[in-house]
N, CA, C and O atoms as a Tripos MOL2 file, in Angstrom:
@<TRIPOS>MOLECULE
protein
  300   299    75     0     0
PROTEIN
NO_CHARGES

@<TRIPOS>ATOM
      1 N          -0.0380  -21.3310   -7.2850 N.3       1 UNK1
      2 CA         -0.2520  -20.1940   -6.4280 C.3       1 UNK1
      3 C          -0.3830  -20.6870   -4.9930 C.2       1 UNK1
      4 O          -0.8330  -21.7820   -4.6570 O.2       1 UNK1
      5 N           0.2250  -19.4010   -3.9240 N.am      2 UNK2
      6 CA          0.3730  -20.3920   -2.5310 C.3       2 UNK2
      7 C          -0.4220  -18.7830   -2.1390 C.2       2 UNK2
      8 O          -0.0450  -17.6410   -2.4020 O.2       2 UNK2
      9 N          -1.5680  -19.2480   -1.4610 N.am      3 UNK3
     10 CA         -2.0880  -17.6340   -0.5860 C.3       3 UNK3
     11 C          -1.8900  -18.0160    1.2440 C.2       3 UNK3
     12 O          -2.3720  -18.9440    1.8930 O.2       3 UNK3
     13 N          -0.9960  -16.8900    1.6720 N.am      4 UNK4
     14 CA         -1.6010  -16.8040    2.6210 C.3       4 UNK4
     15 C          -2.0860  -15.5110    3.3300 C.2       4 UNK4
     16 O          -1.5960  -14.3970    3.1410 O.2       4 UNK4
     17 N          -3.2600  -15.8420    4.2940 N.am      5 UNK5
     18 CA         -4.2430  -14.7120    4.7490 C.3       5 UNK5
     19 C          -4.1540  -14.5920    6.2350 C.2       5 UNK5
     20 O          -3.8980  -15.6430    6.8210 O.2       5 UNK5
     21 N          -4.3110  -13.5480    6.9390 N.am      6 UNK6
     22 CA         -4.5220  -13.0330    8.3320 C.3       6 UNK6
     23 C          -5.7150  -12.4700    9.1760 C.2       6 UNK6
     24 O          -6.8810  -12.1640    8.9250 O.2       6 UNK6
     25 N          -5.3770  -12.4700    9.6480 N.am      7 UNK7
     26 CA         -7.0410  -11.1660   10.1130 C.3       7 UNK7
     27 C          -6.1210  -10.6340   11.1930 C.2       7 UNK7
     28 O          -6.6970  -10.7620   12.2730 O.2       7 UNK7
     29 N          -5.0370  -10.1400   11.3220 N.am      8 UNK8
     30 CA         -4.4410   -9.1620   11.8260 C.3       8 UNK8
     31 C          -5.2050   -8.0450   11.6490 C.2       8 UNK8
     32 O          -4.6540   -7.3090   12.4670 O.2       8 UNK8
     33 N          -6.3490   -7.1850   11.0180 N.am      9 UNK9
     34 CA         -6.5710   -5.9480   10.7900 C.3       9 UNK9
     35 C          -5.9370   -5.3240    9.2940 C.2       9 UNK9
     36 O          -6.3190   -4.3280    8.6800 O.2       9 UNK9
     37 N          -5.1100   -6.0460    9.0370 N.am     10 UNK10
     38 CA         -4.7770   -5.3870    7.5090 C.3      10 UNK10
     39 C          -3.2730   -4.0490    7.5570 C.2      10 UNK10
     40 O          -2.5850   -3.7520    8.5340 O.2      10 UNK10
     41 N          -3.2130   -3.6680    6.5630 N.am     11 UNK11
     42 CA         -1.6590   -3.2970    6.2750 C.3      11 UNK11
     43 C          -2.4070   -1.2100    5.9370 C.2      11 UNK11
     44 O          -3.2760   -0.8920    5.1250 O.2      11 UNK11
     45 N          -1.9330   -0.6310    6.5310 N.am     12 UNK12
     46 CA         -2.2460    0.8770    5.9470 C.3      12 UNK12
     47 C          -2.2490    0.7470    4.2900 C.2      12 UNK12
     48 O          -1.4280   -0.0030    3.7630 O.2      12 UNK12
     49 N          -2.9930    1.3370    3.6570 N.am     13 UNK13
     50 CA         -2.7880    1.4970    2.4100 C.3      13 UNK13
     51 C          -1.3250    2.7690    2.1870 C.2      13 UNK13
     52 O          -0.7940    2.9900    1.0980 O.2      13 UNK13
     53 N          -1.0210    3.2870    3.2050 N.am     14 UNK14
     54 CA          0.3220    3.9860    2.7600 C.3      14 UNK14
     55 C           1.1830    3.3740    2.8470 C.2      14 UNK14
     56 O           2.2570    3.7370    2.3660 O.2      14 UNK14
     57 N           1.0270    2.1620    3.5220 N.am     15 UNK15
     58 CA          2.2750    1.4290    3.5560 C.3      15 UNK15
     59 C           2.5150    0.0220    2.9940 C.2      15 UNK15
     60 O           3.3980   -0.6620    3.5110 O.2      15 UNK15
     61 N           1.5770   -0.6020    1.6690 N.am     16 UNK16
     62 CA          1.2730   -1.7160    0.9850 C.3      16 UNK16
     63 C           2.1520   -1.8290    0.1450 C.2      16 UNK16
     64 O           2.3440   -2.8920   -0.4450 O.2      16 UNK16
     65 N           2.8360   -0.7700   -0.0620 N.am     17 UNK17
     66 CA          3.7950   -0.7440   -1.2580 C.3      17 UNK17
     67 C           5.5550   -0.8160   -0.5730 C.2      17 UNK17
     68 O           6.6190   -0.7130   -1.1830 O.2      17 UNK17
     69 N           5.3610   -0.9730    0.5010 N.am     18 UNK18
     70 CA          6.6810   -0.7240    1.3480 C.3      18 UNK18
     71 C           7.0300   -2.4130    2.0530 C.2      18 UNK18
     72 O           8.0910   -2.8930    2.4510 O.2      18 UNK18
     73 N           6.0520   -2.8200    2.0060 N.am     19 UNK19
     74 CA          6.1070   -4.4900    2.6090 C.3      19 UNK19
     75 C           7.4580   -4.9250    2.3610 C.2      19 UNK19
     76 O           8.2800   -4.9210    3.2780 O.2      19 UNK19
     77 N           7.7570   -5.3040    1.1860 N.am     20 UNK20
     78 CA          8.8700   -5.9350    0.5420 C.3      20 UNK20
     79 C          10.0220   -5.2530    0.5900 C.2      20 UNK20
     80 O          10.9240   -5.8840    0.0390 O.2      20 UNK20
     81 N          10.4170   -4.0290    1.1060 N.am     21 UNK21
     82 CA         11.7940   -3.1090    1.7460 C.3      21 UNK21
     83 C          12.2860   -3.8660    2.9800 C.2      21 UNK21
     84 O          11.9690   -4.1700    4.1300 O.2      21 UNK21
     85 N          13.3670   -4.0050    1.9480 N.am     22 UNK22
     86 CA         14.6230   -4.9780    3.0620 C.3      22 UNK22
     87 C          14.4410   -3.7420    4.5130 C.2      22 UNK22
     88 O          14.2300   -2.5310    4.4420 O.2      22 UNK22
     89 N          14.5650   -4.3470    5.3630 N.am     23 UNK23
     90 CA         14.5140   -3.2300    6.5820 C.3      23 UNK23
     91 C          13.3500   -2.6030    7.2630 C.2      23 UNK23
     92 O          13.1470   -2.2360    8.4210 O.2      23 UNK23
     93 N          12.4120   -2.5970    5.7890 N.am     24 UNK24
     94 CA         11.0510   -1.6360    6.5220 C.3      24 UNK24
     95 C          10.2600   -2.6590    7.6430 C.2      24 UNK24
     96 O          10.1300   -3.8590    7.4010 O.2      24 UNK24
     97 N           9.8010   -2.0990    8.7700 N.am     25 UNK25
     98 CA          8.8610   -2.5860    9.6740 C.3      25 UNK25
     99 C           7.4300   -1.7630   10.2760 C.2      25 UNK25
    100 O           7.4790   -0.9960   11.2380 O.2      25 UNK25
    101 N           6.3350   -2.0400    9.6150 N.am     26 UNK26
    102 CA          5.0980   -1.1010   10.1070 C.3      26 UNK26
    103 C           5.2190   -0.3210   11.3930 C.2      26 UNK26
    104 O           4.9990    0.8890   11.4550 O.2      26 UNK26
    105 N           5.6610   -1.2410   12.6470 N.am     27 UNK27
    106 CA          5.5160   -0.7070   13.4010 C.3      27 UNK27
    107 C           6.6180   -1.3460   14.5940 C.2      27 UNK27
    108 O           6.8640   -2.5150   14.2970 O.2      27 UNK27
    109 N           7.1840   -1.0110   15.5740 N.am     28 UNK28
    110 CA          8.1180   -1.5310   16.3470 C.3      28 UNK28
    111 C           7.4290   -2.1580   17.2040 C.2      28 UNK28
    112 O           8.0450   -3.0940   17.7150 O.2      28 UNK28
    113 N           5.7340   -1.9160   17.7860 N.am     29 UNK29
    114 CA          5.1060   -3.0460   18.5190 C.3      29 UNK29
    115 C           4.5530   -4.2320   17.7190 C.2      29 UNK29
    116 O           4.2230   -5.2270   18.3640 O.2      29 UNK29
    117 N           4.4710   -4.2370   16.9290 N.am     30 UNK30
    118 CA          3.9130   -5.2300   15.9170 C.3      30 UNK30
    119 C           4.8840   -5.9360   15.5540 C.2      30 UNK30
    120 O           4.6840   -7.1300   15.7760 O.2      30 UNK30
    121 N           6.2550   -5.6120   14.8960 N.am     31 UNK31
    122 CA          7.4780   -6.5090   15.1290 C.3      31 UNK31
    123 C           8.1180   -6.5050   15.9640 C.2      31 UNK31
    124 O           9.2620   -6.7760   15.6020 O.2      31 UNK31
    125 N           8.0280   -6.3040   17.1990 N.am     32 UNK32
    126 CA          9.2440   -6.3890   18.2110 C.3      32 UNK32
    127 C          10.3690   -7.2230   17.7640 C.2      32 UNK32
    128 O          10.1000   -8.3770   17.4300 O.2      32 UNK32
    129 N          11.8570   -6.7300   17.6930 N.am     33 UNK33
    130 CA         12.8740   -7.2920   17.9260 C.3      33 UNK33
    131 C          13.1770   -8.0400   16.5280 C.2      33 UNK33
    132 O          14.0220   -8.9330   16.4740 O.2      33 UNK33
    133 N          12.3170   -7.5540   15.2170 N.am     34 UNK34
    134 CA         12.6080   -7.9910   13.8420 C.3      34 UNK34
    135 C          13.4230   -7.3680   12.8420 C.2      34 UNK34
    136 O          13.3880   -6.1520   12.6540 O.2      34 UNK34
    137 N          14.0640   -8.0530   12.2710 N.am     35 UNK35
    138 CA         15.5040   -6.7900   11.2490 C.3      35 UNK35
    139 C          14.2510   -6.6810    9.9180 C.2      35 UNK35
    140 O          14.7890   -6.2520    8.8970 O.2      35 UNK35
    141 N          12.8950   -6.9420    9.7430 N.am     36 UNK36
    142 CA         12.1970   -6.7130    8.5590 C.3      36 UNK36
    143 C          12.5020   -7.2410    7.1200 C.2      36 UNK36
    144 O          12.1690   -6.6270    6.1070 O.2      36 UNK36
    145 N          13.2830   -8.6510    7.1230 N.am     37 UNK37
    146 CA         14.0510   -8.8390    5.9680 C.3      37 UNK37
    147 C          12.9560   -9.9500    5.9490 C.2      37 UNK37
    148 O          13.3310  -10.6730    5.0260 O.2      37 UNK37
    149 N          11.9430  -10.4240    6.3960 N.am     38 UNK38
    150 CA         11.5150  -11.9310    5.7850 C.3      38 UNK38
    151 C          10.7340  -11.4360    4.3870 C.2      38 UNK38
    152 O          11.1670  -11.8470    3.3110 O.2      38 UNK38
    153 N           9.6290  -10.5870    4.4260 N.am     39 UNK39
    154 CA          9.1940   -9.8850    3.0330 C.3      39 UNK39
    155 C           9.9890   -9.9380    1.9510 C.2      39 UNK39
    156 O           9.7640  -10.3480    0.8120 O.2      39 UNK39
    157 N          10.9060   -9.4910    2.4260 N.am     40 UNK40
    158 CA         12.3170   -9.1190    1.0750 C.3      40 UNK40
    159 C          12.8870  -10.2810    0.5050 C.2      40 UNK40
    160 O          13.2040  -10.3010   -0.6840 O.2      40 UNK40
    161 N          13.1270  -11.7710    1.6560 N.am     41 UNK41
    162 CA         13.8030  -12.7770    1.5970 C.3      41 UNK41
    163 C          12.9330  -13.5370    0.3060 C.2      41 UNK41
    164 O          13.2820  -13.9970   -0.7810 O.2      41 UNK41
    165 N          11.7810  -13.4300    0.9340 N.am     42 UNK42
    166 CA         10.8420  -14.2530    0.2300 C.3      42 UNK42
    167 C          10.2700  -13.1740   -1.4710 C.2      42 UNK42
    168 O           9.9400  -13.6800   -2.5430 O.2      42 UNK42
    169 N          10.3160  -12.1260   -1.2420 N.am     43 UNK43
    170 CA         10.2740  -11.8450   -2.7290 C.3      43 UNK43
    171 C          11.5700  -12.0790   -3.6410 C.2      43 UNK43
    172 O          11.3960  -12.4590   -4.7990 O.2      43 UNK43
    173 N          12.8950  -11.8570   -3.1410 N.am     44 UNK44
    174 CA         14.0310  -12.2970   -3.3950 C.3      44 UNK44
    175 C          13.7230  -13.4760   -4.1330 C.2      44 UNK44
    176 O          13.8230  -13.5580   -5.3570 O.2      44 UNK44
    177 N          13.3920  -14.2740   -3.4660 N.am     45 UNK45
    178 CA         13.6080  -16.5640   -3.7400 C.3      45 UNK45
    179 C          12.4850  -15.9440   -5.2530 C.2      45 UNK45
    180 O          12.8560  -15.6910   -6.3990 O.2      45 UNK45
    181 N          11.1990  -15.8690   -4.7080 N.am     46 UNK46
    182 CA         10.1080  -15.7640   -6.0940 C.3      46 UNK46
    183 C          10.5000  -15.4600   -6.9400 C.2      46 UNK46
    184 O          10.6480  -16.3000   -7.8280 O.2      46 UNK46
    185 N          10.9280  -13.9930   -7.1850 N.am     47 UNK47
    186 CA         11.6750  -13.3110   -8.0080 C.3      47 UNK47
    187 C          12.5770  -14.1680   -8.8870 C.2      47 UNK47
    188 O          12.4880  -14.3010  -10.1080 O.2      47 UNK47
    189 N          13.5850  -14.8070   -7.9450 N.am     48 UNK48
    190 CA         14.6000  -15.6230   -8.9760 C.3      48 UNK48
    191 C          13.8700  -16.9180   -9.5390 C.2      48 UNK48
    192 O          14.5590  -17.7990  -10.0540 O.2      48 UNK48
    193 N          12.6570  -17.0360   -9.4610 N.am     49 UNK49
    194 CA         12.2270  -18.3290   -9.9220 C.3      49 UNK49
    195 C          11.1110  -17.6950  -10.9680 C.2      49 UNK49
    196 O          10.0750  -18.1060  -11.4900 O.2      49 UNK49
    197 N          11.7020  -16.7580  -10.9860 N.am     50 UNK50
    198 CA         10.4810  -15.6890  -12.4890 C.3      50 UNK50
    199 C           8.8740  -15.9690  -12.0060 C.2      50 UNK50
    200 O           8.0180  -16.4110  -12.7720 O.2      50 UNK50
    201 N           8.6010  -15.5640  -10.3440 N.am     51 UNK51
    202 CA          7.7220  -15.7350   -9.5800 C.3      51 UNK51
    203 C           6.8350  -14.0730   -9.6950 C.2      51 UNK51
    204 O           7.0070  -13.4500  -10.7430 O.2      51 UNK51
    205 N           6.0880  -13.5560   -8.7950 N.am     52 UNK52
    206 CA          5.6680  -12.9100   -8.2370 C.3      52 UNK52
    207 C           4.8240  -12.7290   -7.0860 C.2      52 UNK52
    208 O           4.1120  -13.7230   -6.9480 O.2      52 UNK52
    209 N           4.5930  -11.7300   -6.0800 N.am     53 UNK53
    210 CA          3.9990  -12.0190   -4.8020 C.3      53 UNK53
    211 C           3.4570  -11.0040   -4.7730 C.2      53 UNK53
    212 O           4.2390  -10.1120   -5.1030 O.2      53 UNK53
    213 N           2.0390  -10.4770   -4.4370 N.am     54 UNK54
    214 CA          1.1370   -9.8570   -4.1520 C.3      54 UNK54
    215 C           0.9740   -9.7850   -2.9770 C.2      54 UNK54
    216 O           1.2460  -10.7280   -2.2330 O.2      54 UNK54
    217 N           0.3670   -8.3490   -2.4440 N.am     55 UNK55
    218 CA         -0.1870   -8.4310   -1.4010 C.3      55 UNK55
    219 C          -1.4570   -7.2850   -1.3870 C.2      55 UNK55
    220 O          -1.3870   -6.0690   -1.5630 O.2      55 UNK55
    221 N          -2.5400   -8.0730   -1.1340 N.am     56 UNK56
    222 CA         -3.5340   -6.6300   -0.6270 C.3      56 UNK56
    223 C          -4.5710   -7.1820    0.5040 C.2      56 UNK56
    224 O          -4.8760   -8.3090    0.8920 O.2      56 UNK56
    225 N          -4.9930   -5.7820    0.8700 N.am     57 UNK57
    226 CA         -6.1180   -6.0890    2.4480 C.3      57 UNK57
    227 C          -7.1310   -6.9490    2.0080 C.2      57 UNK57
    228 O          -7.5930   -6.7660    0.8820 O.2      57 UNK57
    229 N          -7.5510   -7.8550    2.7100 N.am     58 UNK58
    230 CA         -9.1870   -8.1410    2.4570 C.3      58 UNK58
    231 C          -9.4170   -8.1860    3.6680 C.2      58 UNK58
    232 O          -8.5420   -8.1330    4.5320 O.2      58 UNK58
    233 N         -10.8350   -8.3070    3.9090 N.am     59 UNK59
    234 CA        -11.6450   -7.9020    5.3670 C.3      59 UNK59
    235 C         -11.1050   -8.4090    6.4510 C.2      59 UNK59
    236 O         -11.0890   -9.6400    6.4420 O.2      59 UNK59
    237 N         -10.5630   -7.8050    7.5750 N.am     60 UNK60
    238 CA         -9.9920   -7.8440    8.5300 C.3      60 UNK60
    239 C          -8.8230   -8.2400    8.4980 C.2      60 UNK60
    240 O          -8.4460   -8.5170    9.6360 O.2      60 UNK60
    241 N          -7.8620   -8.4450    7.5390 N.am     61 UNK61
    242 CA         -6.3330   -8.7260    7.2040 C.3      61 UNK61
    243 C          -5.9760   -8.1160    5.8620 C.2      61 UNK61
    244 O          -6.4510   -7.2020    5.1880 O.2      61 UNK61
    245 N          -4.9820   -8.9460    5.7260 N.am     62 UNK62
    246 CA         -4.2700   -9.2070    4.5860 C.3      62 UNK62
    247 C          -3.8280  -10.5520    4.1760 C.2      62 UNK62
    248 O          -3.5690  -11.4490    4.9780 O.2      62 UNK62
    249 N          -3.7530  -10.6570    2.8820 N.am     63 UNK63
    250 CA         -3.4650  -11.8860    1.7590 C.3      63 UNK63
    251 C          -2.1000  -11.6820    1.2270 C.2      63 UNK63
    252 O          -1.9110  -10.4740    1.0830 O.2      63 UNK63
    253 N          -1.2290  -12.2820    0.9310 N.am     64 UNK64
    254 CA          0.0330  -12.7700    0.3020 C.3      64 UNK64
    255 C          -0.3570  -13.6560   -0.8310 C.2      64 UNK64
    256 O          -1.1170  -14.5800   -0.5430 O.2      64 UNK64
    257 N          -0.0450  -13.5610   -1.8330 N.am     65 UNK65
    258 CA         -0.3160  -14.3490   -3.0550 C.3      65 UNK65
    259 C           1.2950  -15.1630   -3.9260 C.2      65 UNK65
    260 O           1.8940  -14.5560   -4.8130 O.2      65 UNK65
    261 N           1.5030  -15.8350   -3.6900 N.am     66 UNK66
    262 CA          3.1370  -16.3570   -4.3170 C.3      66 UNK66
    263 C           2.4210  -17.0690   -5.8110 C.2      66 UNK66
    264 O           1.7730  -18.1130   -5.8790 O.2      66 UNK66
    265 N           2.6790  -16.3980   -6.6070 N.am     67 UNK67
    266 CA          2.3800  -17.1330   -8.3810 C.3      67 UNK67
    267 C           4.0270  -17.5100   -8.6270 C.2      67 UNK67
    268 O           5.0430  -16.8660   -8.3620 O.2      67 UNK67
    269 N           3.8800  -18.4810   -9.0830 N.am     68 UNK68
    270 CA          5.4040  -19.2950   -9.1950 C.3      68 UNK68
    271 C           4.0980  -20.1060  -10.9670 C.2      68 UNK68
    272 O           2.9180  -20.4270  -11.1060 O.2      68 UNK68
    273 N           5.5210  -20.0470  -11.9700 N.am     69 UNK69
    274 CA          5.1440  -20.5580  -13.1420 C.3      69 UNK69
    275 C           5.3090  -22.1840  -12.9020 C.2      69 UNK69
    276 O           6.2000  -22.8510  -12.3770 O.2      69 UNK69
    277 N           4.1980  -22.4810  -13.4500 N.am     70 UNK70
    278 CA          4.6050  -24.0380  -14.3560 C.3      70 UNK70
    279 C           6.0410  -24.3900  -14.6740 C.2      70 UNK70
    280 O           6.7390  -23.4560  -15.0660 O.2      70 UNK70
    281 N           6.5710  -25.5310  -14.5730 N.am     71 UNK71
    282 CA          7.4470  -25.9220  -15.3880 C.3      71 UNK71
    283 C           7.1960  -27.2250  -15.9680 C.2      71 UNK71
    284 O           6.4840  -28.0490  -15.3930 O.2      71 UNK71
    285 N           8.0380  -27.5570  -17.6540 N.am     72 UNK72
    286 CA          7.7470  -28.7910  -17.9410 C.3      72 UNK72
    287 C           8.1610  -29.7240  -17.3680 C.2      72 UNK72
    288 O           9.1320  -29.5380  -16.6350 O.2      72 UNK72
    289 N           7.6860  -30.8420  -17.4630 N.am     73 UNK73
    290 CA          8.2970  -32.3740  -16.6020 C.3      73 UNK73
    291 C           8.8150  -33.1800  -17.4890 C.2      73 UNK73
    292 O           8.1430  -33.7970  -18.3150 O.2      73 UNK73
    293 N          10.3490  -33.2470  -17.3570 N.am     74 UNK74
    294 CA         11.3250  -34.1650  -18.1070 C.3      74 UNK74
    295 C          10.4080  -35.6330  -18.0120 C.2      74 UNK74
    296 O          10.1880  -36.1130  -16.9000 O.2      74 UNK74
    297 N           9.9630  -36.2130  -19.0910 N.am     75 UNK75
    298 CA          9.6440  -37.9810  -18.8430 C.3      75 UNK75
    299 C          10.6580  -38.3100  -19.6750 C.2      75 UNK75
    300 O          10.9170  -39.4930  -19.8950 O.2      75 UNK75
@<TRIPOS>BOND
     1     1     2 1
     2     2     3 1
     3     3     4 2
     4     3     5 am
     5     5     6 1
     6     6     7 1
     7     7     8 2
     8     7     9 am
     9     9    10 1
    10    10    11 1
    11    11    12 2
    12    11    13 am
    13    13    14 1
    14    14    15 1
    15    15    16 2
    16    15    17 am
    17    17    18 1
    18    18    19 1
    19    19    20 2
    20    19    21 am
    21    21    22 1
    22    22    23 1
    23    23    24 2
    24    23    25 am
    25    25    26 1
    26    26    27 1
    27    27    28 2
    28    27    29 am
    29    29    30 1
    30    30    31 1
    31    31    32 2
    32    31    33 am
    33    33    34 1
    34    34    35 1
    35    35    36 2
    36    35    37 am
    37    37    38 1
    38    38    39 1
    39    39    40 2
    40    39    41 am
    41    41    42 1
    42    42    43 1
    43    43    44 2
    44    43    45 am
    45    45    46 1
    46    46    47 1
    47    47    48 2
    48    47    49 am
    49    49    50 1
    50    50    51 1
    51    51    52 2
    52    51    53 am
    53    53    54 1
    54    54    55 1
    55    55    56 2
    56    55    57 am
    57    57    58 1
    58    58    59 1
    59    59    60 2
    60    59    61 am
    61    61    62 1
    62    62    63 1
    63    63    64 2
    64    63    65 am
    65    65    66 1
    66    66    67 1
    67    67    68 2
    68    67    69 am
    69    69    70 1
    70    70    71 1
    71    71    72 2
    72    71    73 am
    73    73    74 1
    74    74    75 1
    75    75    76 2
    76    75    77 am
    77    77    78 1
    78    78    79 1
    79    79    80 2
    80    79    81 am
    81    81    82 1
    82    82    83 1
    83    83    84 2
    84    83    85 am
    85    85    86 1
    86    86    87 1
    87    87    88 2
    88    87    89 am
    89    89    90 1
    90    90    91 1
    91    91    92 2
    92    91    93 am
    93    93    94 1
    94    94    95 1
    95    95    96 2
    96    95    97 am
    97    97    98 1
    98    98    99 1
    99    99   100 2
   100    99   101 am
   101   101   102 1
   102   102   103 1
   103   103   104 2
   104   103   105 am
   105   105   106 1
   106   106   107 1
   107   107   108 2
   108   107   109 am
   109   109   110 1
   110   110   111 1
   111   111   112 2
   112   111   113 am
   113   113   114 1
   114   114   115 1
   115   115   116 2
   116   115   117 am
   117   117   118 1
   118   118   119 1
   119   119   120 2
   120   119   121 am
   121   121   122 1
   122   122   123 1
   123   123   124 2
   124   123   125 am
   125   125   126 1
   126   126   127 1
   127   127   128 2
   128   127   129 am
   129   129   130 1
   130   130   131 1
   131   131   132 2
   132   131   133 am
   133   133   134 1
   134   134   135 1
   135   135   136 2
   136   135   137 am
   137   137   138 1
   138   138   139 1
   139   139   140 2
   140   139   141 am
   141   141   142 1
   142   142   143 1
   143   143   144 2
   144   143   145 am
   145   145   146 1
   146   146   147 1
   147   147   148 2
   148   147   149 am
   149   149   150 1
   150   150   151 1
   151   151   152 2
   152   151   153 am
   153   153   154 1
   154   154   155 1
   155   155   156 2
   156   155   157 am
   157   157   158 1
   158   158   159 1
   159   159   160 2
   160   159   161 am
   161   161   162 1
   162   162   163 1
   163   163   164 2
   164   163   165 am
   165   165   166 1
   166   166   167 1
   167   167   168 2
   168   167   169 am
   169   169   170 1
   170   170   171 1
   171   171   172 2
   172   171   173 am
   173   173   174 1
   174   174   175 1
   175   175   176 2
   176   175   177 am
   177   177   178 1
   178   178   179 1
   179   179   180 2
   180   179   181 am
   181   181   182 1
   182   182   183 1
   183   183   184 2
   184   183   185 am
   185   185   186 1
   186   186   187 1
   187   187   188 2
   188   187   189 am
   189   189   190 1
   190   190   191 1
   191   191   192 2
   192   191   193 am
   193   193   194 1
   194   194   195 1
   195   195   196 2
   196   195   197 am
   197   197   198 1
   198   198   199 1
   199   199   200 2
   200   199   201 am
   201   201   202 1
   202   202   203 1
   203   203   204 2
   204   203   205 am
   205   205   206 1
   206   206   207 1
   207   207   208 2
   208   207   209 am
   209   209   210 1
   210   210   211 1
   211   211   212 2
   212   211   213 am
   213   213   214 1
   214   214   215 1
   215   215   216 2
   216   215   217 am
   217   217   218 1
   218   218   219 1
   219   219   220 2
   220   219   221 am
   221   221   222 1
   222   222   223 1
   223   223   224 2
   224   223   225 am
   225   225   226 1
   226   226   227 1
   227   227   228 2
   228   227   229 am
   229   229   230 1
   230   230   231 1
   231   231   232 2
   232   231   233 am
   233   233   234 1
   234   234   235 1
   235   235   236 2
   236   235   237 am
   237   237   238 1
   238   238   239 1
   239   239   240 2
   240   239   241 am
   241   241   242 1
   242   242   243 1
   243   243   244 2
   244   243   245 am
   245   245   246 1
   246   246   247 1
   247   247   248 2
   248   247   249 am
   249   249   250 1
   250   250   251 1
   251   251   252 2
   252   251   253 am
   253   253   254 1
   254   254   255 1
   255   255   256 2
   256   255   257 am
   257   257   258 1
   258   258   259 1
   259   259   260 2
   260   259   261 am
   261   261   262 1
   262   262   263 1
   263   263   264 2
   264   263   265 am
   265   265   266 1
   266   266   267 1
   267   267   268 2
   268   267   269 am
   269   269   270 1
   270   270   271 1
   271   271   272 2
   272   271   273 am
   273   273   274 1
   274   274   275 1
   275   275   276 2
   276   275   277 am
   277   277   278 1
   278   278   279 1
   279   279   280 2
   280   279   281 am
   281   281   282 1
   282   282   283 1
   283   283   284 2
   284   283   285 am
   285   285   286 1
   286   286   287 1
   287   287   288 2
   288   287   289 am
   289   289   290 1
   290   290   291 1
   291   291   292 2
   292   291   293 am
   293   293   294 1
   294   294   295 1
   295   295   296 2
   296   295   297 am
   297   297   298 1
   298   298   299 1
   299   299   300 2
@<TRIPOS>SUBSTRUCTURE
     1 UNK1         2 RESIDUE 1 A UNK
     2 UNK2         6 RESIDUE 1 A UNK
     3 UNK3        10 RESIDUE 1 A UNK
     4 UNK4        14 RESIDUE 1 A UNK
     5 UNK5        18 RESIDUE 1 A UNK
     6 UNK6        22 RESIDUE 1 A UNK
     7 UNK7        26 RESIDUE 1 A UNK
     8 UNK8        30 RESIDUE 1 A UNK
     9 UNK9        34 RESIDUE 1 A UNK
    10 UNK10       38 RESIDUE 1 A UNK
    11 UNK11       42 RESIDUE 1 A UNK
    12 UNK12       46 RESIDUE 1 A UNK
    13 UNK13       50 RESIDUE 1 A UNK
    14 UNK14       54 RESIDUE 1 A UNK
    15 UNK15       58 RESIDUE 1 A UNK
    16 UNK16       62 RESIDUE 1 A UNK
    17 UNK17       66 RESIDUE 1 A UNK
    18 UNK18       70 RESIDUE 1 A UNK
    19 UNK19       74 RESIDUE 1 A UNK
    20 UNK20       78 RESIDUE 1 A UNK
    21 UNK21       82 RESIDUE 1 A UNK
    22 UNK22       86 RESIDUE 1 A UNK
    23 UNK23       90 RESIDUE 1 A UNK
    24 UNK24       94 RESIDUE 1 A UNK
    25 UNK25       98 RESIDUE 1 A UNK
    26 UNK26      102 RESIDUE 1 A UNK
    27 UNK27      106 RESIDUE 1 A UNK
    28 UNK28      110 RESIDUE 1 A UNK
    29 UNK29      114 RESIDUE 1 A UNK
    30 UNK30      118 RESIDUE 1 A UNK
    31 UNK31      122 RESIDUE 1 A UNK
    32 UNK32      126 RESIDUE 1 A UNK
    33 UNK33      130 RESIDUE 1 A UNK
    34 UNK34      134 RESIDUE 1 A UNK
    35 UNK35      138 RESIDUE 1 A UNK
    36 UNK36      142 RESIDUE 1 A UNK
    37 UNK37      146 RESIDUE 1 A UNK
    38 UNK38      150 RESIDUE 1 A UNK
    39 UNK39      154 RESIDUE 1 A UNK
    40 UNK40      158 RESIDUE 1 A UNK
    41 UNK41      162 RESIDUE 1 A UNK
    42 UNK42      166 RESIDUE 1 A UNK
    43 UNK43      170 RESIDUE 1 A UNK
    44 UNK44      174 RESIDUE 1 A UNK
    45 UNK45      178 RESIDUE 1 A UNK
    46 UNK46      182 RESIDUE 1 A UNK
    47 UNK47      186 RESIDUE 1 A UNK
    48 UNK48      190 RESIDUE 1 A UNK
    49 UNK49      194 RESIDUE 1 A UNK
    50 UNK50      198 RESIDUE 1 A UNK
    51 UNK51      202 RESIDUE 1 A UNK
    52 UNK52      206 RESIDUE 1 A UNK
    53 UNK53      210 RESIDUE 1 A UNK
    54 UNK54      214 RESIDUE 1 A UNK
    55 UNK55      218 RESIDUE 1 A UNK
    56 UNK56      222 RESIDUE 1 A UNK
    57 UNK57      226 RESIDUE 1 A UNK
    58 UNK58      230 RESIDUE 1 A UNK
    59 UNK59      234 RESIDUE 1 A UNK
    60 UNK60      238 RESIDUE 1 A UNK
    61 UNK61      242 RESIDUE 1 A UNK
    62 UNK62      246 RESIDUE 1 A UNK
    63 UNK63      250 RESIDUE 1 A UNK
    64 UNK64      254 RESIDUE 1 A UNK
    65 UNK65      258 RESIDUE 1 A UNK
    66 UNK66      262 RESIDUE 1 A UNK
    67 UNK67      266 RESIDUE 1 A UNK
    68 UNK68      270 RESIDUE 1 A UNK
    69 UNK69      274 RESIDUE 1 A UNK
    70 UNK70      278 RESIDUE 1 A UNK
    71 UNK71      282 RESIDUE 1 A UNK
    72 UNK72      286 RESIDUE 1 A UNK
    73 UNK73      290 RESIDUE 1 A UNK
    74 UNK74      294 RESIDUE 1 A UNK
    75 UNK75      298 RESIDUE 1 A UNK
């Protein structure tokens, strides 16, 4: 598991579920000048590695959670 955390203030709860939309951006001052694809890029990669990525507020931000499985080690 890889977390990372902010203290940006945190994500609207109407909009926690929208993070990962190729395109979506909270707000046009908060991303200035971003096409909104890094969310998407990076659930994309997880995804194909039978991953998952979380996200929810904790006090004064938000957390990203990347769970990526075990694999065995050829000896």
């Amino acid at each position: 598991m890889i977390s990372v955390e902010d203290a940006a203030g945190g994500i609207p709860e109407q909009d926690i579920d929208r993070v990962f939309e190729a395109g979506w951006r909270a707000s046009e001052p908060r991303t200035p000048g971003g096409a909104g694809l890094g969310l998407a890029i990076v659930q994309g990669i997880v995804t194909a590695h039978q991953g998952e990525v979380i996200v929810q507020n904790v006090p004064n931000g938000c957390r990203f959670d990347v769970l990526l499985p075990r694999r065995a080690v050829a000896v």
